[in-house]
C-alpha positions in Angstrom: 36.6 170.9 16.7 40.0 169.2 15.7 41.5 170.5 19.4 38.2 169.6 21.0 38.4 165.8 19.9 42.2 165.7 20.3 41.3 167.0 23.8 39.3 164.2 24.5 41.4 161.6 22.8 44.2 162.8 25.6 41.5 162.4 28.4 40.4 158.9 27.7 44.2 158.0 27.2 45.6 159.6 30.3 42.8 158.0 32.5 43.3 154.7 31.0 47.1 155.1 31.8 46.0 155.6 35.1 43.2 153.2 35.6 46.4 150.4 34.0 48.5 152.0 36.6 46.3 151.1 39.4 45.3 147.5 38.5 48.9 146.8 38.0 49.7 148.1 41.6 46.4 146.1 43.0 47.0 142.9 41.3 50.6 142.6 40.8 51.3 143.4 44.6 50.7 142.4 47.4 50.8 145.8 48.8 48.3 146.5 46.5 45.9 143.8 47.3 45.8 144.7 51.0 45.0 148.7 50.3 42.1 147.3 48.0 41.1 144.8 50.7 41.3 147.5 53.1 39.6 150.5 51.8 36.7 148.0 50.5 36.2 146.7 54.1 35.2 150.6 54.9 32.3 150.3 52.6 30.8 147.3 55.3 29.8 149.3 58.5 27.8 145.6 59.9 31.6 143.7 59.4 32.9 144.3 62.7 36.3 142.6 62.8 39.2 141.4 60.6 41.3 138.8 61.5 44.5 137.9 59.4 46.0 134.4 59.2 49.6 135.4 59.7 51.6 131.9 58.8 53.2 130.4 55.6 52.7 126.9 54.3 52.3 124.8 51.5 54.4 127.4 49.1 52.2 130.2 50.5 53.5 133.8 51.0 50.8 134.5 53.4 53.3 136.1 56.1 52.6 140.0 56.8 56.7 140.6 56.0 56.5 138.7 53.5 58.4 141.7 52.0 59.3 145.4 53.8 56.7 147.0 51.2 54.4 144.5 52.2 55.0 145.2 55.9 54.6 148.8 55.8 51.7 148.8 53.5 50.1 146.2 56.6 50.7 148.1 59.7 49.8 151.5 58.1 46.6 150.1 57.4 45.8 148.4 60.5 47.4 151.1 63.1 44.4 153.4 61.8 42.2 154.4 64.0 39.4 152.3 62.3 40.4 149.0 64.2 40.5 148.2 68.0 42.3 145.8 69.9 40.5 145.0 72.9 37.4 143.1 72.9 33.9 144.3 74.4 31.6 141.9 76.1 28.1 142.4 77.6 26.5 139.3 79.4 29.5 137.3 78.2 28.6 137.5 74.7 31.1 139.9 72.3 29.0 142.9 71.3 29.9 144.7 67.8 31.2 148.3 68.6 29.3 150.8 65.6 32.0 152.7 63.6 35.1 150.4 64.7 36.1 147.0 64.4 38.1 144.4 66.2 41.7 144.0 64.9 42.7 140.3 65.7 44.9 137.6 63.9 46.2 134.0 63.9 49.7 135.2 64.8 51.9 131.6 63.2 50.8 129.0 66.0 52.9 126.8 63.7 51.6 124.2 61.0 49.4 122.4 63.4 47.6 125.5 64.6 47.9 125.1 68.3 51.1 125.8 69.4 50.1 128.6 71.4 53.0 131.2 73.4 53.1 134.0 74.6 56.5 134.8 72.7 54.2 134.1 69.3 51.9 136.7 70.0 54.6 138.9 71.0 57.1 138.5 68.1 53.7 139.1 66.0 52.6 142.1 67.6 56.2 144.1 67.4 56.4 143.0 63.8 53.1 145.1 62.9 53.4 147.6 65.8 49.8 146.8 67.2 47.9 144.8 69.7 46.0 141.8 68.5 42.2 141.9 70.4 41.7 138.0 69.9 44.2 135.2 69.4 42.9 132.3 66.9 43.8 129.0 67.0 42.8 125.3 66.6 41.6 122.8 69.6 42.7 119.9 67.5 40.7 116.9 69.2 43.0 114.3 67.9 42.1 110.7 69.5 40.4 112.7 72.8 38.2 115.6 73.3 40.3 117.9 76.0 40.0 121.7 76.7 42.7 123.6 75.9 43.5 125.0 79.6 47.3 125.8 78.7 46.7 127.7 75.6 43.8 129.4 76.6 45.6 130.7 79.8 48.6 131.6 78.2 46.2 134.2 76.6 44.3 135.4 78.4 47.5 136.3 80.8 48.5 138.0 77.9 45.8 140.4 78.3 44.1 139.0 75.1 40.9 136.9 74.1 41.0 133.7 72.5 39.6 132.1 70.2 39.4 128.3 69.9 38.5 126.4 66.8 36.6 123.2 68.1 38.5 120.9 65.1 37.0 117.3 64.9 40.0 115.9 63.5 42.6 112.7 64.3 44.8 113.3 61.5 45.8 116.4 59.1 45.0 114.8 55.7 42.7 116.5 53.7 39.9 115.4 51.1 38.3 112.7 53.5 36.2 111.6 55.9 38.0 111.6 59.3 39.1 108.0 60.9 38.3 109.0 64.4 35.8 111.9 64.4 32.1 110.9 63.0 29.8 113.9 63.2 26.9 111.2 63.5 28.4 110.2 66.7 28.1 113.7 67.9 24.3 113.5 66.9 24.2 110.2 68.9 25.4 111.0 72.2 28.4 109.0 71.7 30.9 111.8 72.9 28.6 113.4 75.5 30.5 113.0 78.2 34.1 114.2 77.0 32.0 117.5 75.6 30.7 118.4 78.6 33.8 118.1 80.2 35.0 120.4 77.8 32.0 122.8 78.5 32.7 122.7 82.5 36.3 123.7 82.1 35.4 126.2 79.7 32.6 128.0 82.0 35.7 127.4 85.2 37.5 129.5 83.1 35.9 132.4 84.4 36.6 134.4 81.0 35.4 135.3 78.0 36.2 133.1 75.4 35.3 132.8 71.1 34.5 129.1 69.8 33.4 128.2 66.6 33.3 124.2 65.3 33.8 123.0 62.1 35.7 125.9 60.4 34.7 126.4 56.4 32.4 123.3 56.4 31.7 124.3 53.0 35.0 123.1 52.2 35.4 119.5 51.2 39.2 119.6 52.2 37.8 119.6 56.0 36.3 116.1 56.9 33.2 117.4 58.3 31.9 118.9 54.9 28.7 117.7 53.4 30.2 115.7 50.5 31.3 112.8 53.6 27.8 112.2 55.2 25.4 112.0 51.5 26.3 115.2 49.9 22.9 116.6 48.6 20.9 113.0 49.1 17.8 113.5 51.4 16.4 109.8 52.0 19.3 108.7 54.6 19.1 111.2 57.4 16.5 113.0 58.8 14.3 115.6 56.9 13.5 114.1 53.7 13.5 117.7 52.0 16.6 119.0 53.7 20.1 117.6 52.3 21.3 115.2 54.1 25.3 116.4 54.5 24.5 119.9 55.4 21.7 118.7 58.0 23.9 115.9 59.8 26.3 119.0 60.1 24.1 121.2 61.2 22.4 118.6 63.8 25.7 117.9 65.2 26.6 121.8 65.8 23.3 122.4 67.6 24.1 119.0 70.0 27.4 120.8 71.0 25.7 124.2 71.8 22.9 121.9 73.6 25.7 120.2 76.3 27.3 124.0 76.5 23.9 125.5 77.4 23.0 122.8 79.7 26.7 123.1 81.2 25.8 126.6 82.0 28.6 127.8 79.7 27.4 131.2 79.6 31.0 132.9 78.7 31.2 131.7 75.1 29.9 133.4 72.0 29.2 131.1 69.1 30.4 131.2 65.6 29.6 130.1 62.1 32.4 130.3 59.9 32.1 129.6 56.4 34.7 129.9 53.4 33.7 132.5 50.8 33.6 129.9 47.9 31.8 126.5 48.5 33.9 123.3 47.3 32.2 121.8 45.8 30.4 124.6 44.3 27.1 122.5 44.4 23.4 123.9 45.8 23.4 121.0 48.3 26.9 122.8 49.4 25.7 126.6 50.6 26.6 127.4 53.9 22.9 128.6 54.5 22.0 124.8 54.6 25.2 124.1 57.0 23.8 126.7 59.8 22.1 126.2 63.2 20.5 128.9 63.4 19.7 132.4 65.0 18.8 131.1 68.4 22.1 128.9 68.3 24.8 131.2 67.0 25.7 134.9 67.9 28.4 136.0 65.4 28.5 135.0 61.8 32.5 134.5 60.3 33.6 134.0 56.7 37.2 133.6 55.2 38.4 135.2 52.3 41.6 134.8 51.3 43.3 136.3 48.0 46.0 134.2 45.8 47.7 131.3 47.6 50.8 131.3 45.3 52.9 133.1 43.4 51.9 133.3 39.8 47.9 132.7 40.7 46.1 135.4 39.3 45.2 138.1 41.5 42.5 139.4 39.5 40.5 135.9 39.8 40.4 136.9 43.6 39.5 140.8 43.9 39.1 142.0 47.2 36.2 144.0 45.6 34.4 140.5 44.4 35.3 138.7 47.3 33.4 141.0 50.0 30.9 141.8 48.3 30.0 137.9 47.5 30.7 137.3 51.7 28.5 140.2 53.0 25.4 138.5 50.2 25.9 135.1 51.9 26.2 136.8 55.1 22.5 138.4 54.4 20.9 135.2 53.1 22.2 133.6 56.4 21.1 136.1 58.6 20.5 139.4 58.5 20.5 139.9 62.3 23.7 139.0 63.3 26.8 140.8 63.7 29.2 140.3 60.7 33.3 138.7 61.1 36.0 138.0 58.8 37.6 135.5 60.5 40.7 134.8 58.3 41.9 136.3 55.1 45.6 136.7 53.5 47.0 137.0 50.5 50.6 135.8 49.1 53.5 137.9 47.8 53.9 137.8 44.4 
């Protein structure tokens, strides 16, 4: 009995040895983090792309050689034959692939988001060893509402897609209501003209292209969040039972699909792209309120980024925890769309 229990006692130490092993390699290492990240994507068959934002700022560490371990551990998981790096369209729309998913990144268009080269995507690509199926970056409006002809041709000559974030933004401060950009002005009509524009050269194009508008509106560090236009009032803006930030974000969404559709856009597929964790974390704030809806949007996009710094806590921020809250909001959002993780990273520690 003595050898039986002593037995035991060696089990439950050996595999706690081992279980203290592996939490120290997953969240005191990068590495780590991004073979969690990884081999938990594998458990969501409807997520049909990853897309990794590949630049450092603010203190970040977000870079993919951020170290040589790092690096390694990064292009042995994504040169698998679990990602693909061309994108499939059907009627102009991107169609999920079953049992693969699109590989793509935001390969350092510098700190503004939109300086877009082909040397970028290049230097990028050689540094992981693999083709990049889209190219993500931002259509800042600035003071005037312009298509982005250069970037988007410099692209698509590099045999890629990209993928344009329509940003409603003048200025690059955070935490407030834009000077410039009023999303009720969208509602209104007031930039019509200047969208449709936008819309024509798009459709010109004569490609397939990605667009999304108002990245991570659940986000209160982007000026188009809720918390700017009444937050969770309901007696200011339309529906009286429907929250008024969320609505006046959602209105203006479904106005800029309006002028695409009437343009006769047809090459575009729509996204909604919501942060994992709403700021504020508020029920006025879910990005089920934020979204147009099934006959508006064709892809549904989340990020879900790990620690920012070195010295957060990687355990607050578990790969594990972090999918599995996306794919639930992905569900109560809709449950017939096809599924995106549109940026994640993760600092060195």
């Amino acid at each position: 009995m003595k050898k039986k229990y002593l037995f035991l006692f060696l089990l439950a130490v050996s595999t706690l040895s081992n279980s203290c092993k592996k939490n120290f390699s997953l969240f005191h290492s990068k590495s780590g983090w991004l073979t969690d990240y990884f081999e938990e994507l594998k458990n969501y068959n409807d997520i049909y792309a990853v897309s990794y934002w590949n630049e450092d700022f603010d203190n970040t560490y977000l870079k993919v050689n951020s170290s040589e371990k790092s690096l390694q551990t990064f292009k042995e998981l994504i040169n698998s034959g679990d990602f693909i790096s061309t994108c499939k369209f059907e009627n102009g729309k991107l169609i999920p692939l079953n049992g693969i998913k699109y590989f793509a990144s935001f390969p350092d268009f510098c700190g503004e988001e939109d300086c877009v080269s082909k040397e970028r995507i290049t230097n990028y690509e050689n540094l992981i060893g693999k083709n990049i199926a889209w190219a993500y970056f931002s259509n800042n409006w600035y003071d005037t509402i312009q298509f982005p002809y250069d970037e988007v041709n410099t692209i698509i000559n590099d045999g890629k897609t990209p993928f344009i974030r329509m940003m409603a933004r003048s200025e690059f401060e955070e935490y407030r209501i834009d000077p410039v950009w009023n999303l009720k002005d969208i509602i209104n009509g007031k930039h019509d003209e200047a969208l449709t524009a936008w819309f024509e050269e798009a459709k010109d194009i004569d490609e397939n292209l990605l667009v999304e508008f108002g990245t991570e509106m659940n986000g209160f560090w982007f000026s188009w969040n809720g918390k700017y236009y009444g937050a969770g009032t309901k007696t200011e803006y339309g529906d009286p039972n429907y929250p008024d930030g969320p609505e006046i974000f959602k209105d203006a969404f479904r106005h800029i699909i309006d002028i695409c559709n009437e343009t006769g856009a047809d090459n575009i597929t729509w996204f909604f792209h919501f942060d994992v964790n709403s700021d504020p974390e508020e029920d006025w704030n879910d990005p089920v309120l934020y979204y147009p809806g099934d006959d508006y949007i064709d892809w549904l996009g989340v990020s879900t980024y790990g620690p920012f710094q070195r010295g957060d806590k990687y355990n607050d921020l578990r790969p594990e925890d972090l999918l599995k809250k996306a794919h639930k909001k992905f569900k109560e959002i809709s449950e017939d769309k096809p599924y995106a993780i549109l940026e994640f990273g993760v600092t060195e520690l």
